[in-house]
VOBA-1610 file (N, C-alpha, C; in pm, whole numbers, padded with zeros to 5 digits, always signed):
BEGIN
Unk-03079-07984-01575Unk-03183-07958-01671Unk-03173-07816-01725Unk-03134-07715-01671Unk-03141-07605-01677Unk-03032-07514-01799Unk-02934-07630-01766Unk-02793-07575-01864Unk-02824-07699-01994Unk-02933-07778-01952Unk-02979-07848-02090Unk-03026-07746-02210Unk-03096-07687-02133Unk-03162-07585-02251Unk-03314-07583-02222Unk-03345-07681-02085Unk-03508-07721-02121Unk-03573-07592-02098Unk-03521-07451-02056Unk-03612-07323-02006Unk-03672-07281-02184Unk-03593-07282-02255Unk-03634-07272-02412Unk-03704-07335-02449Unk-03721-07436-02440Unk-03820-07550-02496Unk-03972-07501-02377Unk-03929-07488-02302Unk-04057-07523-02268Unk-04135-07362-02262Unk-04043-07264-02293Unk-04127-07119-02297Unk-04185-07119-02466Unk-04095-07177-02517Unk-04172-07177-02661Unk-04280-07285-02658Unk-04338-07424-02589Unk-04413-07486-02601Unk-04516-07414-02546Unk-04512-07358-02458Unk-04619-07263-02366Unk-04618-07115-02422Unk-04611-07085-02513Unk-04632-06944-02563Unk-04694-06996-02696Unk-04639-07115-02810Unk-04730-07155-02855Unk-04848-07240-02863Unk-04855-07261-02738Unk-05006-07321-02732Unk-05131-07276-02725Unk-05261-07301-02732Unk-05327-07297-02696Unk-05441-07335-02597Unk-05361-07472-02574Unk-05419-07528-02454Unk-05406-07439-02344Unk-05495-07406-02255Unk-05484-07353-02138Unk-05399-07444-02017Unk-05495-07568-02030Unk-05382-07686-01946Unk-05263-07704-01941Unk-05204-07664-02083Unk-05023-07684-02109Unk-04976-07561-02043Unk-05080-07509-02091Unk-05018-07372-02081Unk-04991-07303-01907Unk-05057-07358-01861Unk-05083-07356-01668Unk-04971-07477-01634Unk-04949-07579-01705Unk-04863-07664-01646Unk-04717-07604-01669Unk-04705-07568-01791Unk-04581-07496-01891Unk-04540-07405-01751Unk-04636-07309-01733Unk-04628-07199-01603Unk-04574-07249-01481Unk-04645-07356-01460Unk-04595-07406-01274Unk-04491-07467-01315Unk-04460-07550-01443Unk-04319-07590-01455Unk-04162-07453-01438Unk-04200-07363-01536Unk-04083-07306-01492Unk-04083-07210-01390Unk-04212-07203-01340Unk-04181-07171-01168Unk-04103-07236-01081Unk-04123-07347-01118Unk-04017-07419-00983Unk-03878-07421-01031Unk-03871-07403-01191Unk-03741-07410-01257Unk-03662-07281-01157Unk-03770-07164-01097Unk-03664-07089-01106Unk-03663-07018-00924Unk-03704-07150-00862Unk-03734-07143-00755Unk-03660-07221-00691Unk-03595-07231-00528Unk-03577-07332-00481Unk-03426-07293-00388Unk-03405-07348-00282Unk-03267-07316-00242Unk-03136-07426-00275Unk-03056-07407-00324Unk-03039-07257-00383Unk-03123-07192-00490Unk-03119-07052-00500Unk-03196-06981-00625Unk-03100-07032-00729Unk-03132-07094-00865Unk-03085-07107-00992Unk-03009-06982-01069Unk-02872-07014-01102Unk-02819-06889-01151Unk-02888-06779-01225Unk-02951-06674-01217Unk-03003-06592-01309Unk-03013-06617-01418Unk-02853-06602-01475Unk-02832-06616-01639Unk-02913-06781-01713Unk-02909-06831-01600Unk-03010-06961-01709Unk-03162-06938-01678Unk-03183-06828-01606Unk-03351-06845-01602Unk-03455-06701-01653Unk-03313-06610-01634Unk-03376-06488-01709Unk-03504-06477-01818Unk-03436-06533-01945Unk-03537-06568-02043Unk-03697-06557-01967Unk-03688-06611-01897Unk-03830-06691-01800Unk-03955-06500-01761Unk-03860-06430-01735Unk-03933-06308-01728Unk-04047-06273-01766Unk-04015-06258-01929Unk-04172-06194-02023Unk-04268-06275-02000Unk-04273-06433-02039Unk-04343-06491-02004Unk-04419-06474-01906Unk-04354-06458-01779Unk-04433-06451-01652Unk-04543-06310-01661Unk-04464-06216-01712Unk-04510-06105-01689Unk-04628-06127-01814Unk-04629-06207-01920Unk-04726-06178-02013Unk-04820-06247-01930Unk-04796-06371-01822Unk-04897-06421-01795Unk-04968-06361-01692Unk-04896-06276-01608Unk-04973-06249-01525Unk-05068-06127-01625Unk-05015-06068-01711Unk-05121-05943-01759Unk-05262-05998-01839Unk-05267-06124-01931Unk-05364-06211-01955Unk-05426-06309-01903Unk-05376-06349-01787Unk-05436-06504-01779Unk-05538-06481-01661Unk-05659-06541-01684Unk-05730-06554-01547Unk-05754-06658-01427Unk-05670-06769-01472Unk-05641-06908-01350Unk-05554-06871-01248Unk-05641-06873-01110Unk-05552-06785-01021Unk-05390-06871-00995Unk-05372-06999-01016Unk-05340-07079-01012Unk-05214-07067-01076Unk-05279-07045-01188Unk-05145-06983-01294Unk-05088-06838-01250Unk-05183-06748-01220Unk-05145-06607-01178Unk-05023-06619-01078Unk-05088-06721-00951Unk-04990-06757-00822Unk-04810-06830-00901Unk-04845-06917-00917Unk-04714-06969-01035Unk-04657-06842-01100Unk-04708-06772-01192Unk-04643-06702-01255Unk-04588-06540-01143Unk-04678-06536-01076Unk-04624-06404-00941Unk-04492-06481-00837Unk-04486-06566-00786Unk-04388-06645-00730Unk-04281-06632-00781Unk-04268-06690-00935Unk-04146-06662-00996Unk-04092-06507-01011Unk-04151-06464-01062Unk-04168-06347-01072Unk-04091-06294-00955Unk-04120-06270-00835Unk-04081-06290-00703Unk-03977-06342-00709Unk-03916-06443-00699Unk-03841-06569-00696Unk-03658-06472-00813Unk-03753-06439-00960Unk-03625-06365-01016Unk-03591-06229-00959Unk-03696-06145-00959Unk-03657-06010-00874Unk-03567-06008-00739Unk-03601-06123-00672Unk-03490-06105-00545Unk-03352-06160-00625Unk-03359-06269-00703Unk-03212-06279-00681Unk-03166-06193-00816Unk-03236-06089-00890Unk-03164-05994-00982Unk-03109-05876-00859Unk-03170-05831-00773Unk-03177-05776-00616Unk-02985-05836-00597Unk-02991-05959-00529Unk-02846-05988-00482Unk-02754-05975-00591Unk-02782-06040-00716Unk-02660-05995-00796Unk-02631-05848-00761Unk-02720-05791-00791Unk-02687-05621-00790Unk-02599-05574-00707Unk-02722-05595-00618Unk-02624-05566-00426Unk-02472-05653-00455Unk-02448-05775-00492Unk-02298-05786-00479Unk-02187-05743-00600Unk-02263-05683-00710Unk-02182-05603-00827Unk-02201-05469-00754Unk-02221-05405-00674Unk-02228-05268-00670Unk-02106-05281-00517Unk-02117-05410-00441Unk-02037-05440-00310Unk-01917-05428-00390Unk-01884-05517-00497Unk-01777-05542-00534Unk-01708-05430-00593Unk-01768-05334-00677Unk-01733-05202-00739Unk-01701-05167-00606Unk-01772-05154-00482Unk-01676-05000-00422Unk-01563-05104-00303Unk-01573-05185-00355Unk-01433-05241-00280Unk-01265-05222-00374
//
């Protein structure tokens, strides 16, 4: 699903909505998109960032807050390991 393209579709369905409901489902959807073992390659979930971060700075459904902090969570560690193994690999 991911190398489908669906992270695009569904950040633009949930940034233009107004439904709060889509918009909380839109949220827990690409939370799990970018969750899970294994973690999902970065490069297909990046995009997913602002979003999170716009949601956590507006939204008041803790629900959504939790969804959108998780991921959030979820990309920071594995931007974390890329790093750690581009910086391993440089001093080798």
């Amino acid at each position: 699903m991911l190398k489908a393209g669906v992270v695009d579709s569904l950040i633009k369905l949930t940034k233009e909505s107004k439904d709060e409901n889509l918009i909380k489902q839109g949220i827990w959807t690409l939370s799990n998109l970018c969750s899970g073992k294994p973690l999902p390659k970065f490069e297909l979930v990046y995009k997913t960032i602002p979003i999170f971060a716009e949601t956590v700075k507006t939204k008041q459904d803790t629900e959504t807050l939790i969804d959108a902090s998780w991921a959030l969570s979820h990309l920071s560690r594995e931007f974390h390991l890329i790093t750690m193994r581009a910086n391993f690999t440089d001093t080798q």
